[in-house]
Backbone and ligand atoms as CSV (ligand in chain L), in Angstrom:
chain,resi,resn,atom,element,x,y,z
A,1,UNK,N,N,0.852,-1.189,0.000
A,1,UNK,CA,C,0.000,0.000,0.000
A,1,UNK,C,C,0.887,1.237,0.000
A,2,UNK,N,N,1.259,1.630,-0.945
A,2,UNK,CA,C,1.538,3.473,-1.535
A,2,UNK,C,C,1.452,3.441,-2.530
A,3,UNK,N,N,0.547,4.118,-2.237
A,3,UNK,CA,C,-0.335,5.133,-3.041
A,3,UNK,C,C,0.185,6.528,-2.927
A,4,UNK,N,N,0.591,6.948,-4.083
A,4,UNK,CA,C,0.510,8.486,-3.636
A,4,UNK,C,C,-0.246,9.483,-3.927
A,5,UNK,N,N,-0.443,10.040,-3.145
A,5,UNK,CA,C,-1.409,11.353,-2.858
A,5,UNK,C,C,-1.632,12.212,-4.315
A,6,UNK,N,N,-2.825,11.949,-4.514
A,6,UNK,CA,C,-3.264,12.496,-5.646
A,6,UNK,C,C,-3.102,14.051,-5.811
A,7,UNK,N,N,-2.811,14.367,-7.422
A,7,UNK,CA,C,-1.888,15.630,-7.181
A,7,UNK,C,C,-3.464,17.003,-7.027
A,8,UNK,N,N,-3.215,17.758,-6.326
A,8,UNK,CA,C,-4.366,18.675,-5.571
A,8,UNK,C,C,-4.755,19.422,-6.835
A,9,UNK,N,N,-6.343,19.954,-6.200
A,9,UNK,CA,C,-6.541,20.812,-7.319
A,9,UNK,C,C,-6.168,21.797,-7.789
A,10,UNK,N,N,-5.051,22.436,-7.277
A,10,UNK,CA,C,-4.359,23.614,-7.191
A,10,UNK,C,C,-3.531,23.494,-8.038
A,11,UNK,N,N,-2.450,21.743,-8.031
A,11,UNK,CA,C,-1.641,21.637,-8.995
A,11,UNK,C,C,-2.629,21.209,-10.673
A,12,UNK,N,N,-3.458,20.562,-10.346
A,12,UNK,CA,C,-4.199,20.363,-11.180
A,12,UNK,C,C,-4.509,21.338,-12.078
A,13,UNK,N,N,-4.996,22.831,-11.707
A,13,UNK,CA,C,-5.232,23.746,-12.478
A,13,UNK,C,C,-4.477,24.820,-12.534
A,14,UNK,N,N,-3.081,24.690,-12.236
A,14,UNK,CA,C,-1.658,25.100,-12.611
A,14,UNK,C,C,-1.752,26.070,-11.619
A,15,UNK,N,N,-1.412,25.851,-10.812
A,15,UNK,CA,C,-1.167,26.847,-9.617
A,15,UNK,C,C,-1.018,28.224,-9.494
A,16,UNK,N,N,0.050,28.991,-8.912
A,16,UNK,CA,C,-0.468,30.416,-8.554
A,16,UNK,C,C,-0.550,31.177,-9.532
A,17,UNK,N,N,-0.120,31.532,-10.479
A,17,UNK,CA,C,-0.298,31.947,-11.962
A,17,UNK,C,C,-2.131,32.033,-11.927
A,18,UNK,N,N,-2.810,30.562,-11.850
A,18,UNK,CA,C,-3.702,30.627,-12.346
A,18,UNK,C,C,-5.049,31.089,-11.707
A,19,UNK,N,N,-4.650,30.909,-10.402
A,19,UNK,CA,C,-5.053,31.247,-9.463
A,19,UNK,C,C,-5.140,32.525,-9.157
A,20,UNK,N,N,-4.401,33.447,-8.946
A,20,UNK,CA,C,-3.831,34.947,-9.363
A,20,UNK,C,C,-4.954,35.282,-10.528
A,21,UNK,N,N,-4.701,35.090,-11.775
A,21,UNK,CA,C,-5.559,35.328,-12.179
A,21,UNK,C,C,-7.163,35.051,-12.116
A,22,UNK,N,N,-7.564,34.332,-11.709
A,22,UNK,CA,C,-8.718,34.163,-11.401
A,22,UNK,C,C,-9.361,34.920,-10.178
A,23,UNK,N,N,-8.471,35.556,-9.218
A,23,UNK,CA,C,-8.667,36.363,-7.732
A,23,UNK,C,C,-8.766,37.663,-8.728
A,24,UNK,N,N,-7.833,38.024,-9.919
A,24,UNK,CA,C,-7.763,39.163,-10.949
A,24,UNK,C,C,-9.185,39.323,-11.533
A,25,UNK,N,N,-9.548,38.296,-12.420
A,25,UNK,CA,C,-10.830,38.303,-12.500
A,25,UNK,C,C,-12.004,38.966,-12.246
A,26,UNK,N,N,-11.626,38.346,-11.209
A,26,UNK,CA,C,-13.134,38.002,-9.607
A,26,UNK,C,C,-12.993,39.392,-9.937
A,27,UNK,N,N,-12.114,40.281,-8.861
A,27,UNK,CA,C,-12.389,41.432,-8.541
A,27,UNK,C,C,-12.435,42.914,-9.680
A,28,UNK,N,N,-11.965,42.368,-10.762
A,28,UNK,CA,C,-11.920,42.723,-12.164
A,28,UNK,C,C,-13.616,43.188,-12.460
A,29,UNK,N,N,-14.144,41.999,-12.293
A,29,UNK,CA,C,-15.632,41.694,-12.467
A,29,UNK,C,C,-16.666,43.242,-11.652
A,30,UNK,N,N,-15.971,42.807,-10.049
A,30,UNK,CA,C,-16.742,43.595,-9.001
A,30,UNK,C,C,-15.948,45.150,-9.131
A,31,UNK,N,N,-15.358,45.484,-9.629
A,31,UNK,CA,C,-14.688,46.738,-10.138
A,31,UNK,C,C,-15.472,47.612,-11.172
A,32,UNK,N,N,-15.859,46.712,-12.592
A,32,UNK,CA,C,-16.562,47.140,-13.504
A,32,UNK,C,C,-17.376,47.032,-14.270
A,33,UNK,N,N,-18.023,45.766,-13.372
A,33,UNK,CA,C,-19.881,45.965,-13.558
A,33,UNK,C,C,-20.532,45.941,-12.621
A,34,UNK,N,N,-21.493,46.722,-13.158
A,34,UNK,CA,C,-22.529,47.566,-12.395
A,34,UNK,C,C,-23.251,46.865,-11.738
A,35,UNK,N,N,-23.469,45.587,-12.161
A,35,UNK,CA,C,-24.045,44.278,-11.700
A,35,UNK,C,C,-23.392,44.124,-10.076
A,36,UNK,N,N,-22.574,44.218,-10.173
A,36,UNK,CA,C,-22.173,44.059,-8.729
A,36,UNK,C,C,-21.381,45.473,-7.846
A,37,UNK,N,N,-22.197,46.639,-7.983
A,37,UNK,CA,C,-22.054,47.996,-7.020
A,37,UNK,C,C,-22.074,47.477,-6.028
A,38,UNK,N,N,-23.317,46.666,-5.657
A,38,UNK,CA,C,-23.394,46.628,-3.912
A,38,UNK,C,C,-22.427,46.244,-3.291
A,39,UNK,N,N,-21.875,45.267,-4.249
A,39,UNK,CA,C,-20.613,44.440,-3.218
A,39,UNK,C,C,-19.080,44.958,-3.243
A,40,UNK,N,N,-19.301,45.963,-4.454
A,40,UNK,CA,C,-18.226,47.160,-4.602
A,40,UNK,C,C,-18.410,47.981,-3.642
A,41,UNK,N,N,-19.555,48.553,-2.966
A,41,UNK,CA,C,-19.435,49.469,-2.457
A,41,UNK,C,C,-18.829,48.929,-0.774
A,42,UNK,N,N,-19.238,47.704,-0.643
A,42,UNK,CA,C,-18.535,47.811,0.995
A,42,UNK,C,C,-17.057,47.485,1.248
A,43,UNK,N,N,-16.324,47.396,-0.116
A,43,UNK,CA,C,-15.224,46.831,0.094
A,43,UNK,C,C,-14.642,48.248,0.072
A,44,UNK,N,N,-13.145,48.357,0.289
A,44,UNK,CA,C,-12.620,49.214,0.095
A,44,UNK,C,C,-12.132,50.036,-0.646
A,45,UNK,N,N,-11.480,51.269,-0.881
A,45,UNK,CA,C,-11.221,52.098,-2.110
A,45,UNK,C,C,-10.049,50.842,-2.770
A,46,UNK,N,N,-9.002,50.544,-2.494
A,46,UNK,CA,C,-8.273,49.942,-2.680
A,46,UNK,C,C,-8.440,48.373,-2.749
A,47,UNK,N,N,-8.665,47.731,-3.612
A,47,UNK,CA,C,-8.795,46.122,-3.716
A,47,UNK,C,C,-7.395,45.600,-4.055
A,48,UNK,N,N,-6.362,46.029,-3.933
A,48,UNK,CA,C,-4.859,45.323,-3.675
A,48,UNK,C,C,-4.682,44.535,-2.986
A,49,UNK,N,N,-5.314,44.866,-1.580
A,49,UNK,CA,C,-5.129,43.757,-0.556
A,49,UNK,C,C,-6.088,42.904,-0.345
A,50,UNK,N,N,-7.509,42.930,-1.118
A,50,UNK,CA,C,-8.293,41.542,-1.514
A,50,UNK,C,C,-7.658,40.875,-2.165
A,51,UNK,N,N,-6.775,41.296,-3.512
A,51,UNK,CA,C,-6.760,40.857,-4.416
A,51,UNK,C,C,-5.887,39.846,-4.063
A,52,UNK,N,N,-4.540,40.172,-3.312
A,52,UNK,CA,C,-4.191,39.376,-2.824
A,52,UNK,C,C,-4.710,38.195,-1.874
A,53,UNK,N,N,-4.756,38.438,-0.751
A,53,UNK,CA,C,-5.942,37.780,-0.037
A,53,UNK,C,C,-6.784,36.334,-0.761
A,54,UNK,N,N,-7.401,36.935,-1.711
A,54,UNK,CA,C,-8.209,35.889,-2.460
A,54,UNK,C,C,-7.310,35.199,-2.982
A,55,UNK,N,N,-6.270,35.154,-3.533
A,55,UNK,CA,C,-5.034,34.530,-4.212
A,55,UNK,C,C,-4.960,33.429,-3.597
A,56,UNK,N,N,-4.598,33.785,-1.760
A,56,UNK,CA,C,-3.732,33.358,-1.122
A,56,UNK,C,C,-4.743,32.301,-0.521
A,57,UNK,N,N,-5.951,32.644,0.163
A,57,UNK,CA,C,-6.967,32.049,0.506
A,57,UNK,C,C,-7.532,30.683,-0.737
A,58,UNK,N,N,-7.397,31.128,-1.719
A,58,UNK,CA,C,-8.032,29.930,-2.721
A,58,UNK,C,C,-6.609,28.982,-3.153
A,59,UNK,N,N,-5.463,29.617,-2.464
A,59,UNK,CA,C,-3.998,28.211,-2.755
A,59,UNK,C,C,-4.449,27.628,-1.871
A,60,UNK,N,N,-4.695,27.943,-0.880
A,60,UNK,CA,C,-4.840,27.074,0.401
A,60,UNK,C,C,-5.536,25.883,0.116
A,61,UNK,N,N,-7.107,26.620,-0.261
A,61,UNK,CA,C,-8.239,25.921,0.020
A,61,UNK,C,C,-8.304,25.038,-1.085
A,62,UNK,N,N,-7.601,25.243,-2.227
A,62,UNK,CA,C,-7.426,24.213,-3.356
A,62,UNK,C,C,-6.134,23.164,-3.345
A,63,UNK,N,N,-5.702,22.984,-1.994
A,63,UNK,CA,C,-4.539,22.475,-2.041
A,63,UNK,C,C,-3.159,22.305,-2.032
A,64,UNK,N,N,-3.090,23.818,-1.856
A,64,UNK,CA,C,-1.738,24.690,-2.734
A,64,UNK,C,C,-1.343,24.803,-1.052
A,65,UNK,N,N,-0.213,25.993,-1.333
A,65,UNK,CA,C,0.231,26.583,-0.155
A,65,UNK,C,C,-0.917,27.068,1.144
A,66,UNK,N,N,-0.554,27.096,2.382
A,66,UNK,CA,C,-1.447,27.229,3.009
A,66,UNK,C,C,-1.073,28.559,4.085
A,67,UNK,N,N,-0.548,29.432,3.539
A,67,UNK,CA,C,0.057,30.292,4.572
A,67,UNK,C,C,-1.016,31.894,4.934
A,68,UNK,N,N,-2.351,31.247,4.016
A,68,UNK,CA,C,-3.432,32.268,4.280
A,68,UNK,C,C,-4.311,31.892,5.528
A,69,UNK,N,N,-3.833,30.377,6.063
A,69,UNK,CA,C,-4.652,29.421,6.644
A,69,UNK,C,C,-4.061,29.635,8.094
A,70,UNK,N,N,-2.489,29.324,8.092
A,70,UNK,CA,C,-1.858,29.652,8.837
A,70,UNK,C,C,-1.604,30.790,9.856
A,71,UNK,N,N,-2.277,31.835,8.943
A,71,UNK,CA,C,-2.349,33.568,9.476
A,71,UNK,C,C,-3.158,33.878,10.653
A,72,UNK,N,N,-4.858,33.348,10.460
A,72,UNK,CA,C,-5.329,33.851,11.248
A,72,UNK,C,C,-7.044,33.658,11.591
A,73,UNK,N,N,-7.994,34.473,11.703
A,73,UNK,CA,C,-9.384,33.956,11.367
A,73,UNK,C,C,-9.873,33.158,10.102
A,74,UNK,N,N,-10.654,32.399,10.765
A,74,UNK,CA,C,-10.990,31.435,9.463
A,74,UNK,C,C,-11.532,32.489,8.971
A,75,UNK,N,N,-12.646,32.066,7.384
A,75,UNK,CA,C,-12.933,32.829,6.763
A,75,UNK,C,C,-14.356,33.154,7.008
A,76,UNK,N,N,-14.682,32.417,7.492
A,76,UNK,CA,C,-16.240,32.171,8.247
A,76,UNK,C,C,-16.206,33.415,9.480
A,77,UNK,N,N,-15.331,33.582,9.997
A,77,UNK,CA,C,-15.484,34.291,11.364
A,77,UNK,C,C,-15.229,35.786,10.614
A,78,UNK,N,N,-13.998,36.096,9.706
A,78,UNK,CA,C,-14.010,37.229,9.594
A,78,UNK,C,C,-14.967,37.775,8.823
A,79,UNK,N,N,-15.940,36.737,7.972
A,79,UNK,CA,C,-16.839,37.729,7.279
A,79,UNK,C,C,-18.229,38.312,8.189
A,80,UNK,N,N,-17.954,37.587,9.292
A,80,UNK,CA,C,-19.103,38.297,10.199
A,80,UNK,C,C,-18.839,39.302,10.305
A,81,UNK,N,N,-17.958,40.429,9.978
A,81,UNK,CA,C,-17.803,41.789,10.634
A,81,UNK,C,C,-18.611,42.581,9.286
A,82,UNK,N,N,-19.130,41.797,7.845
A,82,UNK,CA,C,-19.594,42.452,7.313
A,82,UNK,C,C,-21.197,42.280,6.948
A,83,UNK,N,N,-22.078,43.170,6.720
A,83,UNK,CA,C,-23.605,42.856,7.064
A,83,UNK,C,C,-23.573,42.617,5.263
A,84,UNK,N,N,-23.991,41.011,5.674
A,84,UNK,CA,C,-24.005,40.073,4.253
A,84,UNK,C,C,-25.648,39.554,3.849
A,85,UNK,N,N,-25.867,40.243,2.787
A,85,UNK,CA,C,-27.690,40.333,2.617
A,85,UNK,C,C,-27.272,38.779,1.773
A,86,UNK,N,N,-28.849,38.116,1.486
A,86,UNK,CA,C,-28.755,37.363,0.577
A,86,UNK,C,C,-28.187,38.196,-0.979
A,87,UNK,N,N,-28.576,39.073,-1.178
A,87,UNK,CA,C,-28.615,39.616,-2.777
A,87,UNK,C,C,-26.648,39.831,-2.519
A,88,UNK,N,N,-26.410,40.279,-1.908
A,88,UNK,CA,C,-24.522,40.329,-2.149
A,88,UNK,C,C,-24.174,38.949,-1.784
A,89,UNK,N,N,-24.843,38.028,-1.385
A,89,UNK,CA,C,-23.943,36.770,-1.152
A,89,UNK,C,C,-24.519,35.959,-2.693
A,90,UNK,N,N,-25.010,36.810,-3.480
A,90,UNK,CA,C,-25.613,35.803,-4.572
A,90,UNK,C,C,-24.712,36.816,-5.716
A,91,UNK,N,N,-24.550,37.694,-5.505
A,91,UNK,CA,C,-23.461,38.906,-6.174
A,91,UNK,C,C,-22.084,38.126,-6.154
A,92,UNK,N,N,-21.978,38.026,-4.757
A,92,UNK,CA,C,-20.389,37.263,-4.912
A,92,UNK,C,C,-20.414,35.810,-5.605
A,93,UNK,N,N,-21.298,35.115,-5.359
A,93,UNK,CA,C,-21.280,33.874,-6.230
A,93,UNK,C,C,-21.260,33.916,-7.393
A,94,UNK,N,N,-22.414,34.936,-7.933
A,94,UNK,CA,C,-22.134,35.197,-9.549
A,94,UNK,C,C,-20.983,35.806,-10.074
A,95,UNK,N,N,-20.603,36.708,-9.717
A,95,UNK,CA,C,-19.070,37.101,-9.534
A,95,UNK,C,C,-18.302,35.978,-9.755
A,96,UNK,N,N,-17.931,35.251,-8.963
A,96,UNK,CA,C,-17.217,33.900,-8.971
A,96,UNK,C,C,-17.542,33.092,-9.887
A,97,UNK,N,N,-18.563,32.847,-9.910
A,97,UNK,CA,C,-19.198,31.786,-10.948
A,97,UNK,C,C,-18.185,32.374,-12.455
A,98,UNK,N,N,-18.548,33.614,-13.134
A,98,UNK,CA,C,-18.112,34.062,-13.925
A,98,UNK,C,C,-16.969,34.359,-14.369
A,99,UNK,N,N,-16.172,34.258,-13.101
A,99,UNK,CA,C,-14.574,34.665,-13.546
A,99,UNK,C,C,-13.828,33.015,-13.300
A,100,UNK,N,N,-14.482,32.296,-12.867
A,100,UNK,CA,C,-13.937,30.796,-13.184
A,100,UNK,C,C,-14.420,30.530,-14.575
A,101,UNK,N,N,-15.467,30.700,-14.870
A,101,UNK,CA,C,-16.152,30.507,-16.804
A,101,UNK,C,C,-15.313,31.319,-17.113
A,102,UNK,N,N,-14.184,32.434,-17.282
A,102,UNK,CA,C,-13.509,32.952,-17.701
A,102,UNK,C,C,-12.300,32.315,-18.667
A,103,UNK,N,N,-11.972,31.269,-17.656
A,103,UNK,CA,C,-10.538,30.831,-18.074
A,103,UNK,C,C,-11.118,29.486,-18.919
A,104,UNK,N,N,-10.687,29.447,-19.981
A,104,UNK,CA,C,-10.998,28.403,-21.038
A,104,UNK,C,C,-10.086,27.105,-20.612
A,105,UNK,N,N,-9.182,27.067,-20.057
A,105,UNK,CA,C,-8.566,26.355,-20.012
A,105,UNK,C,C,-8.727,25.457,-18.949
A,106,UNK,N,N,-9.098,25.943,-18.247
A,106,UNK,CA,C,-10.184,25.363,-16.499
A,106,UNK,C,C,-10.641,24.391,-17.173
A,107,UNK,N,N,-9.879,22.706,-16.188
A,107,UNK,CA,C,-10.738,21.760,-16.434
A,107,UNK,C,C,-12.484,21.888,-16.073
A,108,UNK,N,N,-13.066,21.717,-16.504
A,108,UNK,CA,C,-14.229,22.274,-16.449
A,108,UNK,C,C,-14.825,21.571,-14.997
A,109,UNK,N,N,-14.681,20.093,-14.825
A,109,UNK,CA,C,-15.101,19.438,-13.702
A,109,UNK,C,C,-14.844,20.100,-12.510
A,110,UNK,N,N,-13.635,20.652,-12.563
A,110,UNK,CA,C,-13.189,21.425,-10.888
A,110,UNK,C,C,-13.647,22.727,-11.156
A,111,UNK,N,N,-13.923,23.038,-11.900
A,111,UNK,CA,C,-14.179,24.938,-12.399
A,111,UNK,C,C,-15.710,24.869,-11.418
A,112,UNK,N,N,-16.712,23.519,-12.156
A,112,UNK,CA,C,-18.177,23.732,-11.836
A,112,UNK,C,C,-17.993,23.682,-10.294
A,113,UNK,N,N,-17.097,22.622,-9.450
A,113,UNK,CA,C,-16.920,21.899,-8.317
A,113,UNK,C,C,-16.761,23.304,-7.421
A,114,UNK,N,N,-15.633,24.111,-7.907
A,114,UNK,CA,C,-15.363,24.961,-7.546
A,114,UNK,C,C,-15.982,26.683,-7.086
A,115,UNK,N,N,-16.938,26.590,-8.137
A,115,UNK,CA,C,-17.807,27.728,-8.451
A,115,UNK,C,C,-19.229,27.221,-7.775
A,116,UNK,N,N,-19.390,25.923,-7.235
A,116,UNK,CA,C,-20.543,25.014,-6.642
A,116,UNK,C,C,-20.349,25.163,-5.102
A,117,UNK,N,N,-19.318,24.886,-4.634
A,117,UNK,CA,C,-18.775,25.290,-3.300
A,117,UNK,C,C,-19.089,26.378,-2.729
A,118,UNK,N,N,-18.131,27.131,-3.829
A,118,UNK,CA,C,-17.659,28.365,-3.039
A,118,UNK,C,C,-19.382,29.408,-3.287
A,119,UNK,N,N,-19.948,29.086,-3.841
A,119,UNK,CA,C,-21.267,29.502,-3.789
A,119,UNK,C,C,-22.120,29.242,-2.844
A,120,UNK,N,N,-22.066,27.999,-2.327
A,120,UNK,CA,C,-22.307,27.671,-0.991
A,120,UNK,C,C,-22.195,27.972,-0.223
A,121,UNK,N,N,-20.527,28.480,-0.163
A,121,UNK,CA,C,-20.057,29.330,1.376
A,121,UNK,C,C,-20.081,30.673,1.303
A,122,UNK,N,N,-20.310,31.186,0.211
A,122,UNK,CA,C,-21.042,32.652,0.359
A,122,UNK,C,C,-22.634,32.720,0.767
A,123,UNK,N,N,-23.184,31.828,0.196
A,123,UNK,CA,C,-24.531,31.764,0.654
A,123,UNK,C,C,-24.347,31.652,2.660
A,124,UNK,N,N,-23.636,30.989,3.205
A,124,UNK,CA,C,-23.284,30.522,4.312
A,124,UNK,C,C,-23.162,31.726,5.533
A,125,UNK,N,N,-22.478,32.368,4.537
A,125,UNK,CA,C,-21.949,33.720,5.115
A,125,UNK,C,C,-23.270,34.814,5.477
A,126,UNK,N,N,-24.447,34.514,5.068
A,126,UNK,CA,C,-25.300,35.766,5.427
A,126,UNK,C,C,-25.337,35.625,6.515
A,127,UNK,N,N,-25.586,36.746,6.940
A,127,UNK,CA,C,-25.945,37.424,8.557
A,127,UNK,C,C,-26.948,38.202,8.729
A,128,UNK,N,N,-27.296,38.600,7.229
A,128,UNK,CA,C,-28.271,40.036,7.243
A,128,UNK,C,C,-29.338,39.932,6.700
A,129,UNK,N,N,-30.183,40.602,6.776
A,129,UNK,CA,C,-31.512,41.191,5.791
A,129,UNK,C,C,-32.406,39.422,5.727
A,130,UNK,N,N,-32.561,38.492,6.319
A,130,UNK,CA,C,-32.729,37.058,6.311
A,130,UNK,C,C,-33.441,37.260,7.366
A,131,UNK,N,N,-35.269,37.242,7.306
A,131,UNK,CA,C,-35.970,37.247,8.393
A,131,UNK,C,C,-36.730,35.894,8.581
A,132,UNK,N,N,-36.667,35.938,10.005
A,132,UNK,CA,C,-37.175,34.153,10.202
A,132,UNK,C,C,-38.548,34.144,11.016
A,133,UNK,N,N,-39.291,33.457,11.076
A,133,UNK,CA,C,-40.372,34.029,11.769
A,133,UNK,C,C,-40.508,34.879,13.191
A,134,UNK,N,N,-39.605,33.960,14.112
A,134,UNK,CA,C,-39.893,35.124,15.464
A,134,UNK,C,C,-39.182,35.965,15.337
A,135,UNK,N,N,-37.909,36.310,15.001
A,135,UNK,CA,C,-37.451,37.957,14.713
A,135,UNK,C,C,-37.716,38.507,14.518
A,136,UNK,N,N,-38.463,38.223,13.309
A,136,UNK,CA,C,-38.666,39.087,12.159
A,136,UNK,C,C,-40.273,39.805,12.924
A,137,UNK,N,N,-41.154,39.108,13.767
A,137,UNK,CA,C,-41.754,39.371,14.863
A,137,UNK,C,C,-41.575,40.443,15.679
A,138,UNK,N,N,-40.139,40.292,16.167
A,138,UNK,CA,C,-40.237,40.984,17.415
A,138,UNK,C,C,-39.867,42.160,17.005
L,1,HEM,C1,C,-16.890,31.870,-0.449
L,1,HEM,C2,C,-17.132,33.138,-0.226
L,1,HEM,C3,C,-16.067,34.165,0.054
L,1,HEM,C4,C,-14.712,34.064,0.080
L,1,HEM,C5,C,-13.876,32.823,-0.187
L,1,HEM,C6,C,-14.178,35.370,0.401
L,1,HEM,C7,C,-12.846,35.686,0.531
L,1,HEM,C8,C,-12.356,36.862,1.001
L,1,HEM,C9,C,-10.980,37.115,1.315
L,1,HEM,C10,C,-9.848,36.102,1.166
L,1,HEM,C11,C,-10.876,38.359,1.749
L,1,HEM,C12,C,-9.598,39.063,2.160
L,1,HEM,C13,C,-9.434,38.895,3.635
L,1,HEM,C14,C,-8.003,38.853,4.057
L,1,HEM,O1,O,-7.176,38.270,3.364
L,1,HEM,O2,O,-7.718,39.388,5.149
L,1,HEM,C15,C,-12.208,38.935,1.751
L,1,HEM,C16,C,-12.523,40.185,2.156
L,1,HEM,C17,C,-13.784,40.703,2.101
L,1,HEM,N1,N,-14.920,40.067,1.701
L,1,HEM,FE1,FE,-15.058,38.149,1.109
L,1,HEM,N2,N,-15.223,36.243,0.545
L,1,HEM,C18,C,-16.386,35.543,0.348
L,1,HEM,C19,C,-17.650,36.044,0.376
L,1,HEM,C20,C,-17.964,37.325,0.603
L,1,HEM,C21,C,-19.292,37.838,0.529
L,1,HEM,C22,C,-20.560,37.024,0.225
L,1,HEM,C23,C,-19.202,39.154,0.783
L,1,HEM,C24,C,-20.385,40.054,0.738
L,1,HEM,C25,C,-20.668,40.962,1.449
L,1,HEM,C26,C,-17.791,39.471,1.057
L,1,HEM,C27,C,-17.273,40.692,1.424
L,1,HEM,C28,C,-15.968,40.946,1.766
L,1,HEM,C29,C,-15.479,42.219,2.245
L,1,HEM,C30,C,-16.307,43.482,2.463
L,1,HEM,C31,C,-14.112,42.067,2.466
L,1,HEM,C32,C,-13.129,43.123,2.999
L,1,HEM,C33,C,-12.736,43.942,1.854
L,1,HEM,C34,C,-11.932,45.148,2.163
L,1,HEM,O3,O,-11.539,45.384,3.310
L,1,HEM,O4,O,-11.700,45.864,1.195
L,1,HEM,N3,N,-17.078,38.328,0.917
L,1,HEM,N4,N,-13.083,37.994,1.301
């Protein structure tokens, strides 16, 4: 029994290069369409240090280097500091969705896998504007 460890999806879809670009993308996307103001507007004047960020966060989580992981709040905890409606957590998915359909070269199986997930965990992330019966009550 060795077996070795199947090579990650990170190496799979050519690592930080490709990755990089796809965090380029993303925020490419939320920069200059209008389609996604709302989720432009709470981020900051400066998206340098998302841009990075997202880079570093999706090596991790695809397998790659993990030194975004290593740093500090998961990603779950720090997005509580921002009031996440359904309509921007469906902004960021489409966002995403679109700048993975970007790259032609994206095996397509991990692109959908990928853009299926991480849609999930934006959906995950609301905190806001989501009324449930007794709250929304009181
Ligand atoms: C799977 C879903 C998501 C992932 C993987 C993700 C990832 C990230 C990462 C890596 C950062 C940079 C943080 C850092 O490195 O310190 C960030 C920042 C941020 N994210 Fe997300 N995010 C997600 C969903 C969302 C959603 C749904 C919203 C909608 C409101 C959002 C709003 C923000 C904001 C406002 C910042 C801070 C930006 C700034 O200070 O300019 N994120 N996100």
């Amino acid at each position: 029994m060795n077996a070795a460890a199947p090579p990650s999806p990170y190496a799979r879809i050519g690592g930080e290069p490709v990755v990089r670009a796809l965090a380029n993308r993303f925020y490419d996307l939320i920069e200059q369409d209008p389609s996604y103001a709302g989720l432009r507007a709470i981020h900051a004047a400066d998206l340098g240090p998302v841009r990075h960020g997202l880079t570093r966060f999706l090596s991790g989580w695809l397998g790659g280097p993990r030194d975004w992981f290593e740093r500090g709040p998961c990603i779950m905890s720090l997005h509580r500091a921002f009031p996440i409606t359904p309509a921007l957590a469906d902004q960021w998915a489409t966002a995403m969705a679109c700048a993975i359909a970007g790259d032609d070269m994206l095996d397509p199986r991990i692109g959908d896998a990928m853009a299926e997930a991480l849609g999930h965990m934006a959906r995950g992330m609301i905190n806001f504007g989501l009324q449930t019966g007794d709250s929304a009550a009181a």
